[in-house]
Structures are given as C-alpha cells and as structure tokens.
N, C-alpha and C positions, 0 to 999 in steps of 0.2 A: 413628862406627864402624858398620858394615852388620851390622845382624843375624847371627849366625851367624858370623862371619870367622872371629874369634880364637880360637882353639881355649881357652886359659885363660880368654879372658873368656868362653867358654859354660859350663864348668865351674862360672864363680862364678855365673851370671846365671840358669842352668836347672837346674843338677844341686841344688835347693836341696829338692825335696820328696823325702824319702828313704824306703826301703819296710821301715816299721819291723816287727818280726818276720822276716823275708822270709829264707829257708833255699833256696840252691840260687841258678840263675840266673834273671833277670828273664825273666819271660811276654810274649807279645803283649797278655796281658790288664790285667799289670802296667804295660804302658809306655804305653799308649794312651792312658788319663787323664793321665797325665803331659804327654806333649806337646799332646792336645789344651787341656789347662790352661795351657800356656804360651802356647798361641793365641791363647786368650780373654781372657789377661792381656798378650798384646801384645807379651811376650818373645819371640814368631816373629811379626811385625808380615805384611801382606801383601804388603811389597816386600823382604821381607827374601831374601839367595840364601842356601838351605842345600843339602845331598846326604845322600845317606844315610849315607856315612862321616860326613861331623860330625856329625849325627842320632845314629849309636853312638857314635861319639866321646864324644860329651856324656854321653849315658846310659850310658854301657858296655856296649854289647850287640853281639849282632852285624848286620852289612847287613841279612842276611836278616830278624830278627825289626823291624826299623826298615821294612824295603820291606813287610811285611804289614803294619804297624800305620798304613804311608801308604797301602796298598790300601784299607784300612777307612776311613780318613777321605776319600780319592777317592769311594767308594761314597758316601759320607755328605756328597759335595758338600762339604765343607769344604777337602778339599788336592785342587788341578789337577793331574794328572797327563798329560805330551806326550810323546811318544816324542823321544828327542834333546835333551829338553829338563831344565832344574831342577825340580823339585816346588814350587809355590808356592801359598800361602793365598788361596783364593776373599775376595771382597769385594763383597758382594750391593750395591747398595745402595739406598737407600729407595723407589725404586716396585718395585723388587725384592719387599721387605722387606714392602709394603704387601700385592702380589699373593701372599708366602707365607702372611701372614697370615690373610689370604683365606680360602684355601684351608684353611687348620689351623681357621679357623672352622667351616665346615662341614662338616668331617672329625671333629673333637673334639665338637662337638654329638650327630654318633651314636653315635661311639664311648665318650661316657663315658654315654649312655639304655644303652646294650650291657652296658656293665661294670657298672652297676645291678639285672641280672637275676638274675646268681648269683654275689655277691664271695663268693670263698673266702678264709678266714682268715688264710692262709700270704701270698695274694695282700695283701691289707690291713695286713698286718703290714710287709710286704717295701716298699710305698708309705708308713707313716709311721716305717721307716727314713731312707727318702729326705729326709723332711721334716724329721726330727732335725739328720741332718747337712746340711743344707742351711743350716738353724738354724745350727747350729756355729760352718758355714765362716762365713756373714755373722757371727754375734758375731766373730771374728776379723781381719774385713776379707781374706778370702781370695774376691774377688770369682770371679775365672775358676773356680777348682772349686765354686762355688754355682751359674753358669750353668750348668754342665754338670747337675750335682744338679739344676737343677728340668728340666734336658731330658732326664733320665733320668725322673724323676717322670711324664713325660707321654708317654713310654713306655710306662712298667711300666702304667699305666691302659690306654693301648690295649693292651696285651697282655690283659691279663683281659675286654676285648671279646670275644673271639673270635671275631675276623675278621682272620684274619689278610694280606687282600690291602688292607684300611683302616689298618692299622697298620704294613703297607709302607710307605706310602703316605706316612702323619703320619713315618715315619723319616726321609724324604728331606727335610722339612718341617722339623723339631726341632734339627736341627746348623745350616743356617742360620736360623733364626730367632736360635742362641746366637751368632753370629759377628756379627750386625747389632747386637745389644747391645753386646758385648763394643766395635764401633767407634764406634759412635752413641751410648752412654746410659754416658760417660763417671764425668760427673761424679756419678754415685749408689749407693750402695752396693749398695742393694736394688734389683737387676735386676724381682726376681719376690717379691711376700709370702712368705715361708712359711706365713702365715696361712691366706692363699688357699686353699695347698693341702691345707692342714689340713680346714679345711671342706667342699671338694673332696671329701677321702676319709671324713669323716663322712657327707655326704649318699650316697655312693655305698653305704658299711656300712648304713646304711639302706634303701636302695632307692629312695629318693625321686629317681626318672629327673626330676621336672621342677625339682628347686629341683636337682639337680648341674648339669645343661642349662644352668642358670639365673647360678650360681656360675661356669663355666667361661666364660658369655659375658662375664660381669662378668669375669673374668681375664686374657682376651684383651686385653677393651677400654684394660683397666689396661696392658697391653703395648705398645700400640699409643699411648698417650698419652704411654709415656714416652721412647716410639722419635718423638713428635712425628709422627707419620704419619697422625692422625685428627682 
C-alpha cells in the first residue's frame, strides 16, 4: 500500500501522537512536529504520494493550516514543493549529507565560541529542556521525535549566538541533517547522545568557548560515523 492512499489506514498509522491538554483547534505550531515526526519515522516515506486534503484528513485540520506547515518544512528543505505538482519528501543523500555536514561544522564551531559569551539563564534552561525530552523520547524508543529534539537543541544554541544571518544559515542545514539519519542510521536508536549535549550546554554555562568548540567537534564527528560518511 503507498503511503498516504487509504484514508483509514492514515488515521491508524499517523493520527497516533495526540495533543494531550490541547483546548481549541490544532495550530500550525501544534501540527508541525507532528508530521515532521512522521517523516523521520518513515510513516511519510520519500516516495510516498500525499496532498493537502489527506495531510488534513489525517490530522483533522484544515488545507490551509496543512499548506503553511508544508510551507515551513519547504523552507526547511525537507518537503519539495512544484507548482502542478504533489508535495514530496526531500532525500539528501550521503555526499549530500557529507557536504552539509561540512558545512554545520564550521558553522557550529562559531556559533557555539558566540553562545559562550553571554548564556542567559532562560536561554540555558530552555536547552536542557530539550535535552530532557530528548532523553524521554529515546528511553521510549520514539526515535523520529528525538531527531527533531536534538535538531531543535542545535537551534536554540545558535539562537543564543546572536548572529542571527549564521543561525539562518545552520536552519537550512539542521532539518536535513535529521532526514539523512532518519533514512541512513536505521538500525540505532540513538541518533545523537543526549549526553553530548548535555556537556555541550555545561561548557557553554561556563564559558569555556574552547572545550564547547571542542565537545561540538567531538559531536559532529560522532554523526558522521554513524551516518558512515567519515
């Protein structure tokens, strides 16, 4: 069966993370991790044919908040967006995967000596959030919402950079970096330590620009070995 067809088999297959609390109708900000979760977990594979009716179909919502939250992940190089055509899942792949890495290398090296200068507490706090439920999800074996968690993790650091045309930048870099995992580094639970980034956001509370420098290159390299790219 293709991805997406059966209007009941998406009901059972995607509608399974529910918005516990949740008062009112579904946000772009609510449905976003959702389907990008289904991405990365493979239940919208990157040959799968969906539209935006089945997209709401499945979630319950409407075209319109489905077509922004496909705008956002277009932005984000993860969903190909053609006029005339289906929405469909980018699929980098590994000399792809090697050159974004690249690139996040030397990106991530200033951006986290930046975020070293003045963490604010709110900011520090709000990063080992992430790292909590990052935690979580891996105890759980809820792999796709843990990719997204550590690519949100390396976010919110470049954000406390403040720079914000290098944190542009690492954004365009971060969604696929999670999509090459998510088809490449099947077989392992643990995408990314959480430890890693534990340590990450201790050197950084610290100040200490050359052992985070130092930690994040160590982080990478760990990414790159599991994606067999190095």
């Amino acid at each position: 069966m293709n991805t997406l067809v059966s209007h009941q088999h998406n009901r059972n297959v995607l509608a399974a993370l529910p918005l516990p609390g949740r008062i009112g109708k579904p946000s772009v900000d609510d449905i976003y991790p959702r389907i990008f979760d289904a991405i990365l977990e493979q239940r919208i594979a990157p040959a799968s044919r969906f539209t935006e009716e089945s997209l709401g179909d499945v979630f319950g919502v409407s075209r319109s908040i489905i077509r922004r939250v496909l705008a956002r992940l277009s932005h984000q190089q993860v969903v190909i967006l053609r006029p005339n055509h289906r929405p469909q899942v980018a699929a980098p792949d590994l000399e792809q995967t090697r050159q974004i890495l690249h690139a996040r290398r030397l990106t991530e090296q200033t951006l986290v000596r930046l975020a070293c200068k003045t963490p604010q507490p709110q900011d520090l706090r709000r990063l080992r959030e992430l790292v909590e439920q990052e935690q979580r999800c891996l105890d759980r074996g809820e792999r796709g919402p843990a990719i997204r968690l550590s690519g949100e993790f390396h976010l919110q650091l470049a954000a406390m950079a403040g720079n914000a045309p290098l944190a542009q930048f690492l954004g365009s870099l971060v969604p696929l970096t999670s999509l090459a995992l998510a088809r490449h580094e099947i077989k392992s639970r643990r995408h990314c330590a959480w430890q890693e980034h534990l340590a990450i956001v201790e050197a950084v509370e610290g100040g200490n620009a050359n052992e985070a420098a130092r930690l994040m290159d160590e982080h990478l390299d760990h990414l790159e070995q599991k994606l067999k790219i190095k």
